[in-house]
C-alpha positions as a Python dict, from the first residue, in 0.01 Angstrom:
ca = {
    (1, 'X'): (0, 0, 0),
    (2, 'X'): (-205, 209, 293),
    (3, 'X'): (-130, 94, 637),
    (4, 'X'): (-303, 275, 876),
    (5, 'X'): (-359, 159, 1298),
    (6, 'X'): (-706, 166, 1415),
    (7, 'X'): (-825, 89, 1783),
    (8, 'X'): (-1091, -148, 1830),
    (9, 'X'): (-1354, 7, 2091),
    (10, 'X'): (-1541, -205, 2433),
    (11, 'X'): (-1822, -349, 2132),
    (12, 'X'): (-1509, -457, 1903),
    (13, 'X'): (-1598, -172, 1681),
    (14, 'X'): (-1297, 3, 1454),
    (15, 'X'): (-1339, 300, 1236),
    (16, 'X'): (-1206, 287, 877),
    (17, 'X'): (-1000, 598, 780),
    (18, 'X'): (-1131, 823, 585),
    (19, 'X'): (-838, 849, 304),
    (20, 'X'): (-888, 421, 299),
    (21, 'X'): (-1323, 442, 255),
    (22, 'X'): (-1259, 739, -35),
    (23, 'X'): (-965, 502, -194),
    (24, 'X'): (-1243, 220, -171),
    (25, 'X'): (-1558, 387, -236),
    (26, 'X'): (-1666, 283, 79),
    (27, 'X'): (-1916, 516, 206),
    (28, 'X'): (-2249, 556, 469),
    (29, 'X'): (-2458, 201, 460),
    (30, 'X'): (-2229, 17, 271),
    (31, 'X'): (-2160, -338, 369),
    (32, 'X'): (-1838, -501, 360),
    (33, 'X'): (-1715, -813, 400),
    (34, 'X'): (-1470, -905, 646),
    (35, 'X'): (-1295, -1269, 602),
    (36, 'X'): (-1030, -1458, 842),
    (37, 'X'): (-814, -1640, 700),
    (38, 'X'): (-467, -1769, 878),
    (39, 'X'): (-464, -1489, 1180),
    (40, 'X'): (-523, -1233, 894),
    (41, 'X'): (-886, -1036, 814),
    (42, 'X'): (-915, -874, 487),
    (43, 'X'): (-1194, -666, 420),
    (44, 'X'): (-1396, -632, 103),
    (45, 'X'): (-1653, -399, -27),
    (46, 'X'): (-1944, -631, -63),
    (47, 'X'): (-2014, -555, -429),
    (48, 'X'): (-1696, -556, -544),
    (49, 'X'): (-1649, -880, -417),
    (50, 'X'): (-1960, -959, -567),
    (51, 'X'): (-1841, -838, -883),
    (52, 'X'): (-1488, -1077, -866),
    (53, 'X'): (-1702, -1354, -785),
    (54, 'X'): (-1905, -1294, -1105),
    (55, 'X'): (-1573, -1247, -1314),
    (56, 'X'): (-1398, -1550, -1155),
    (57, 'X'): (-1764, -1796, -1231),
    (58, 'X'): (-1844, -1662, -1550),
    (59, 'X'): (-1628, -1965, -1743),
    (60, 'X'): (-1838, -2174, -1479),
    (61, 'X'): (-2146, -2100, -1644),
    (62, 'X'): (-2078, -2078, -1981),
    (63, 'X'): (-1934, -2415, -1954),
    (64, 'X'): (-2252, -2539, -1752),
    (65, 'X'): (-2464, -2382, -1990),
    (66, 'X'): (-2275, -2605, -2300),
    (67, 'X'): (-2269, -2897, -2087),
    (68, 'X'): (-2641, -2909, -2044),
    (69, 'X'): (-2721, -2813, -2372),
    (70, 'X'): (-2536, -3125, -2496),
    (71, 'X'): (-2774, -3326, -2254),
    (72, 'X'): (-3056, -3175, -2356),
    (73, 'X'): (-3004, -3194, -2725),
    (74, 'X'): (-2907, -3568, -2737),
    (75, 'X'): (-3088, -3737, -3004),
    (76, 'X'): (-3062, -4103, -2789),
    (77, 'X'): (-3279, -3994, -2518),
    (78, 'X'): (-3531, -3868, -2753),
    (79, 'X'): (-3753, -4163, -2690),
    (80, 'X'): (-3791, -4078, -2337),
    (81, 'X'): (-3982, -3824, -2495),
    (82, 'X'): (-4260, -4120, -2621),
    (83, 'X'): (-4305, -4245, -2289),
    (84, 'X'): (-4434, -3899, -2110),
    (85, 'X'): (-4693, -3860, -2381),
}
């Protein structure tokens, strides 16, 4: 764990230590997330949360994917199929 103590300036700007943006890969243009939660903030490279997010779904949509396909493939609604001719 890194604990540094930043000052937040008159526009409620704070600068992010160096040693913590190099642990992060945080560098020039990058954009981060910041989230409150509780009286906390945690902040999150933006594509590395992007990346968790995809990690965390990706059961999500392989289940959607089987769900539909089970719709889609069922044999009873096949004669829906002879009405939109």
């Amino acid at each position: 764990m890194n604990i540094k103590i930043v000052k937040v300036s008159d526009k409620g700007q704070i600068a992010i230590p160096q040693e913590i943006r190099k642990n992060l890969g945080i560098g020039k243009g990058d954009e981060i997330i910041l989230i409150q939660d509780s009286g906390k903030v945690l902040i999150e490279k933006a594509s590395n949360l992007a990346k968790k997010l995809e990690d965390d779904f990706k059961d999500v949509k392989k289940l959607t994917e089987l769900s539909l396909k089970e719709v889609w493939d069922n044999k009873e609604d096949d004669i829906w199929e002879e009405y939109l001719k």
